[in-house]
C-alpha positions as CSV (number, residue, x, y, z in Angstrom):
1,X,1.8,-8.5,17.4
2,X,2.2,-6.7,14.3
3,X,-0.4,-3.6,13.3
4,X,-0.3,-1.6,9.5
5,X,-2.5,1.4,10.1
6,X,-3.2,3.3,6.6
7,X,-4.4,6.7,6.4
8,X,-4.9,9.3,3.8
9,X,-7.8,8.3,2.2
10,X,-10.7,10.7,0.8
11,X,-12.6,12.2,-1.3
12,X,-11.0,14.1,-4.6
13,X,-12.3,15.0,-8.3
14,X,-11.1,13.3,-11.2
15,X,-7.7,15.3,-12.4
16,X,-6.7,15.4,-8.6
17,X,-4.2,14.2,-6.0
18,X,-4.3,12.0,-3.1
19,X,-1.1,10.3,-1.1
20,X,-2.0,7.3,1.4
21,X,0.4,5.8,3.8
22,X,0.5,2.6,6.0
23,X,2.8,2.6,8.9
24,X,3.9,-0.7,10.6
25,X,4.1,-1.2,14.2
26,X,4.6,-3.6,16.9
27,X,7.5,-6.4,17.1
28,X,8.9,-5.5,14.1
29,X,12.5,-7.5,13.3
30,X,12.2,-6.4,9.7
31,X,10.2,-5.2,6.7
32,X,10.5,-7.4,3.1
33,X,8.5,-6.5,0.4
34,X,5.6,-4.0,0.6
35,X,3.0,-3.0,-1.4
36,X,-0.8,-1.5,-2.2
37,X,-3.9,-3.7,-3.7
38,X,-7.1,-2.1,-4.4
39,X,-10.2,-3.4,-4.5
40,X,-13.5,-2.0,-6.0
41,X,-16.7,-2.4,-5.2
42,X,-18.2,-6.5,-6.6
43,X,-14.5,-6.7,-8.1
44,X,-11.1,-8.6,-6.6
45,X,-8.4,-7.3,-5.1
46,X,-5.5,-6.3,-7.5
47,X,-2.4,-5.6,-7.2
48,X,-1.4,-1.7,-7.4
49,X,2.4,-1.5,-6.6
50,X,5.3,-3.0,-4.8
51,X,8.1,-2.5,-3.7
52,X,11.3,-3.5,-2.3
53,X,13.5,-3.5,0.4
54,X,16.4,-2.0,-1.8
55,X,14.0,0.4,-3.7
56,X,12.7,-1.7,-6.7
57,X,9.4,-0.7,-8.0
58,X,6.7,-2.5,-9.7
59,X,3.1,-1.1,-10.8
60,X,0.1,-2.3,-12.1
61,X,-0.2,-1.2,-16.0
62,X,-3.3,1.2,-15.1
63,X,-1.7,3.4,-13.0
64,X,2.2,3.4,-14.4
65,X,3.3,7.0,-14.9
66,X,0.3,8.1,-12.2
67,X,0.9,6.5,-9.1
68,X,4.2,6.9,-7.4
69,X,4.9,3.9,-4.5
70,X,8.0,5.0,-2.2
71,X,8.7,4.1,1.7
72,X,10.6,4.9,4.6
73,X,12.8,2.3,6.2
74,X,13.0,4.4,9.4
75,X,9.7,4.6,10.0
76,X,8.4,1.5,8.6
77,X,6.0,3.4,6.2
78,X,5.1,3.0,2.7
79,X,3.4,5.7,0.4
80,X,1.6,5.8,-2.8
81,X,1.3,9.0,-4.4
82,X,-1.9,8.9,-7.0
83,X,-1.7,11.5,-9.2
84,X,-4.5,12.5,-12.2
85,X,-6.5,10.7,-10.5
86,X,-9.1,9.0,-12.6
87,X,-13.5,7.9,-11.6
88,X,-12.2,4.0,-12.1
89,X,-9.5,4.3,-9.5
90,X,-11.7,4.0,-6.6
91,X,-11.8,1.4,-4.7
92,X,-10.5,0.5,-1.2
93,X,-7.0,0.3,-1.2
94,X,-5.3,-2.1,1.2
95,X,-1.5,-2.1,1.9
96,X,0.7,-5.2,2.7
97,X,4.1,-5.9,4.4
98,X,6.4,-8.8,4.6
99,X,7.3,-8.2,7.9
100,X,10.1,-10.7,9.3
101,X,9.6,-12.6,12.6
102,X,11.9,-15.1,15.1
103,X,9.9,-18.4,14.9
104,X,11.0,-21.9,16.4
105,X,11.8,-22.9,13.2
106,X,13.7,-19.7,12.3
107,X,13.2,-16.3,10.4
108,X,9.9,-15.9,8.8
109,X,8.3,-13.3,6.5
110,X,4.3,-13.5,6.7
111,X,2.5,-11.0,5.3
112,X,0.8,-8.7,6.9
113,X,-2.3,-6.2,5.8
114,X,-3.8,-3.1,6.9
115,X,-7.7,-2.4,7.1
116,X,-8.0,-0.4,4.1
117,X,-8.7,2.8,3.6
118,X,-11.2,4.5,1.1
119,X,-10.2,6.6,-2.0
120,X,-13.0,7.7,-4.0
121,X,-12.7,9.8,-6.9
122,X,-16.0,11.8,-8.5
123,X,-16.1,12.7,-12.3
């Protein structure tokens, strides 16, 4: 059994800072790709960053040069920084983890999600 468990959610004004994290837990035999998706209110879920095992980033156009995704291999924990944080970047933001398991037919990587937590940001 695998759990993510995000925190760091909240409430800030539009200029401002948040930093959520999403720490993986359980039967753990390794950690692929992770990443954040968002998801606003009567919209889909997009993607917001990813990144690697090794370190490689990727964002979403809106929030290049804003949002900062980094993780710790020790702890099984990945971070996004938001900074200047604008009114259209709330949403509930959901982080994911390819997270490696010993199947009968081998190694697998299913993804894994957390329940979301809520970043809303006033104007």
């Amino acid at each position: 059994q695998v759990q993510l468990m995000e925190s760091g959610g909240g409430l800030v004004q539009a200029g401002g800072s948040l930093r959520v994290s999403c720490a993986a837990s359980g039967n753990i035999f390794g950690i692929n790709g992770m990443g954040w998706y968002r998801q606003a209110p009567g919209k889909q879920r997009d993607l917001v960053a990813t990144i690697t095992s090794v370190g490689i980033t990727n964002y979403a156009d809106s929030v290049k040069g804003r949002f900062t995704i980094s993780r710790d291999n020790a702890k099984n924990t990945v971070y996004l920084q938001m900074n200047s944080l604008k009114p259209e970047d709330t949403a509930v933001y959901y982080c994911y983890a390819e997270i490696g398991r010993i199947t009968s037919s081998g190694l697998a990587w299913p993804i894994s999600w957390g329940q979301g937590t809520q970043v809303t940001v006033s104007s």
